[in-house]
Steps between C-alpha positions, in 0.01 A plus 500: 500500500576909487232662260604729218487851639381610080263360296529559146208603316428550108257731437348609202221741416239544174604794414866488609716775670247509796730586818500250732498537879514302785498586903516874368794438282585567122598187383499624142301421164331225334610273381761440782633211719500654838591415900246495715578482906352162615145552617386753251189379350433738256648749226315800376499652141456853381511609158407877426112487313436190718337354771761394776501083546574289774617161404560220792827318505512159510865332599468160273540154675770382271699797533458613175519908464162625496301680242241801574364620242200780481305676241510858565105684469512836288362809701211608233611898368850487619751622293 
């Protein structure tokens, strides 16, 4: 059985519009269904004011499209 070269992802961040990035690619903002390559393990948010956020990727069992979701931490006296 020939694996599915893309895995498509939902992610989702708290607060949204965090850009999303994965092996050193834009992949665009949250909320967003993206493609990941097979094999990547984890995306990585960044949202101006915020601390950046690695969140692991976990292909589901039943094939389902996965959900990541993260809650973004506010840098203290950023503007």
């Amino acid at each position: 059985k020939l694996e599915p070269e893309e895995l498509a992802v939902r992610v989702e961040s708290v607060p949204e519009g965090a850009t999303i990035f994965a092996s050193g690619r834009e992949l665009g903002a949250t909320p967003a269904l993206v493609k990941l390559p097979v094999g990547v393990k984890q995306v990585t948010l960044r949202l101006k004011c915020f601390e950046e956020a690695e969140l692991l990727v976990n292909p589901s069992a039943s094939g389902e499209t996965p959900v990541v979701k993260g809650a973004l931490k506010k840098q203290p006296g950023c503007r």
